[in-house]
C-alpha positions in Angstrom: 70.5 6.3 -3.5 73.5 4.4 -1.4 72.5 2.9 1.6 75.3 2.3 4.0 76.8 1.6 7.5 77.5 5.1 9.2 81.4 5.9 9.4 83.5 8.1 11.7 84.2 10.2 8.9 80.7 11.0 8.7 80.1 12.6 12.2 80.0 15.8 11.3 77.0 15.4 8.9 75.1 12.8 11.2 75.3 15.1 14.7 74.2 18.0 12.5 71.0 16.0 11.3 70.5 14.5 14.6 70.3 18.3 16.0 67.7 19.3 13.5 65.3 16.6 14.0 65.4 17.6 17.8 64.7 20.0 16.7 62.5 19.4 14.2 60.3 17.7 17.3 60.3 20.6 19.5 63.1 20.8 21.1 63.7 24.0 22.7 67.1 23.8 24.5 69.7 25.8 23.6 73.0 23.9 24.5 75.9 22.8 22.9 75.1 19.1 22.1 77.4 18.6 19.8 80.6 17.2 21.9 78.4 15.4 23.8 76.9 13.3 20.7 80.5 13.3 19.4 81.6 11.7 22.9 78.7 9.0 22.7 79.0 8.2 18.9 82.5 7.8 18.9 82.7 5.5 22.2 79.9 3.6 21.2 81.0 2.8 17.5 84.0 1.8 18.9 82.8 -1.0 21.2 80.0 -1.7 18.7 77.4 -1.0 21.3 75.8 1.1 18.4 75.6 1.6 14.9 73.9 3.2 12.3 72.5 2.9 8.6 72.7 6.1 6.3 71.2 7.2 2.9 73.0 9.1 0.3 71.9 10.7 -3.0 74.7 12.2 -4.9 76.9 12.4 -1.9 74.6 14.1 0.3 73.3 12.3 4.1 69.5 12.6 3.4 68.4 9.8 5.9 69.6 8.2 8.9 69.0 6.1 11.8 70.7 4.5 14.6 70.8 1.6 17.1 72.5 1.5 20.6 72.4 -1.8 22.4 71.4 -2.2 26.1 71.5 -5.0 28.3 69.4 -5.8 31.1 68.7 -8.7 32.8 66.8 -11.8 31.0 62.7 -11.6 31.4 59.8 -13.4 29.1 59.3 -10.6 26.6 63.3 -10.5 26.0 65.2 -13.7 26.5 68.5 -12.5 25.2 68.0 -9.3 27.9 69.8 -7.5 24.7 67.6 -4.3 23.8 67.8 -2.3 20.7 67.1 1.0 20.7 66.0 3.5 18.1 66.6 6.6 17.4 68.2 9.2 15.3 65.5 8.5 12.5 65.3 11.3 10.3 64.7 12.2 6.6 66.0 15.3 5.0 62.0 16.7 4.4 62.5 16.6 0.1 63.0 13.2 0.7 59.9 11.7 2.7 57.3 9.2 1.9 59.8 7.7 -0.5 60.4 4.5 1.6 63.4 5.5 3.0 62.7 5.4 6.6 61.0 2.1 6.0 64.3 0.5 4.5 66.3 1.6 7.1 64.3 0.9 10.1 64.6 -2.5 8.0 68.2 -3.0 7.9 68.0 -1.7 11.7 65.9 -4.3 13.2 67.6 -6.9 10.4 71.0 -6.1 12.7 69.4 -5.8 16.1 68.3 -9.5 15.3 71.6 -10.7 13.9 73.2 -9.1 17.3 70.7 -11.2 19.4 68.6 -8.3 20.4 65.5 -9.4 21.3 63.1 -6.1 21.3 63.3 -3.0 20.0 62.3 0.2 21.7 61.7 3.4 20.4 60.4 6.7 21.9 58.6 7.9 18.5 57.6 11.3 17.6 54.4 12.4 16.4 55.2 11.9 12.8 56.7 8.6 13.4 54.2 6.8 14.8 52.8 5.5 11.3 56.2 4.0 10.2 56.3 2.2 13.7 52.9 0.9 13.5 52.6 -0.4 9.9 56.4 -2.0 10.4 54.2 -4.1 13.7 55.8 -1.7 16.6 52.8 -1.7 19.3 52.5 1.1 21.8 53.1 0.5 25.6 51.8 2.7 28.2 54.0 1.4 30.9 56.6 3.5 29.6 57.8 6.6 31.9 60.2 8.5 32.7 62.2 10.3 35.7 64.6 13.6 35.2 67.4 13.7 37.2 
């Protein structure tokens, strides 16, 4: 297995896995997300604001996930006021409880450090909750949420 920074070239592949595990997590919406994705990934690679770590086996995307960087202002639990956040964790079902996830959430928060993140935030599914608690992510009920 090849694990590796996540390339425009690789798009195609990456918005395709990112639709299934919306999937995947219940996600009942039926609209075109696709140029939307492609809009955000592109722009965002591009100013470095995120990035992502892949896994291949024989040429085939089996596991990915992403950081984009936020900034807010300075407070005690983050310093820097730079926030990573996670998402776009997914591995291609064959694949799971191989330590995959685990090496790339590695890599992930390895990079959100070396970019002077201080925190990472994730909104976890169900069946990511174990990965995040054994790797010392601790839940926070203050988190909510208003649709606009």
């Amino acid at each position: 297995m090849i694990y590796r920074h996540l390339e425009k070239k690789d798009l195609d592949t990456f918005i395709s896995m990112r639709i299934h595990q919306l999937r995947e997590e219940g996600a009942t919406e039926e609209i075109d997300l696709v140029p939307a994705l492609r809009d955000y990934y592109e722009r965002h690679m591009a100013d470095g604001t995120f990035f992502s770590w892949i896994v291949e086996d024989d040429g085939k995307m089996i596991g990915t996930g992403g950081i984009s960087i936020v900034e807010k202002p300075p407070y005690f639990g983050c310093p820097s006021g730079r926030i990573a956040l996670l998402s776009s964790m997914f591995t291609d079902s064959a694949y799971r409880r191989q330590g995959i996830a685990k090496e790339i959430l590695r890599r992930l928060t390895d990079e959100a450090r070396e970019r002077g993140c201080s925190v990472v935030q994730i909104t976890a599914s169900d069946m990511g909750v174990l990965l995040y608690t054994d790797f010392g992510f601790v839940k926070n009920s203050n988190f909510m949420q208003l649709k606009l």
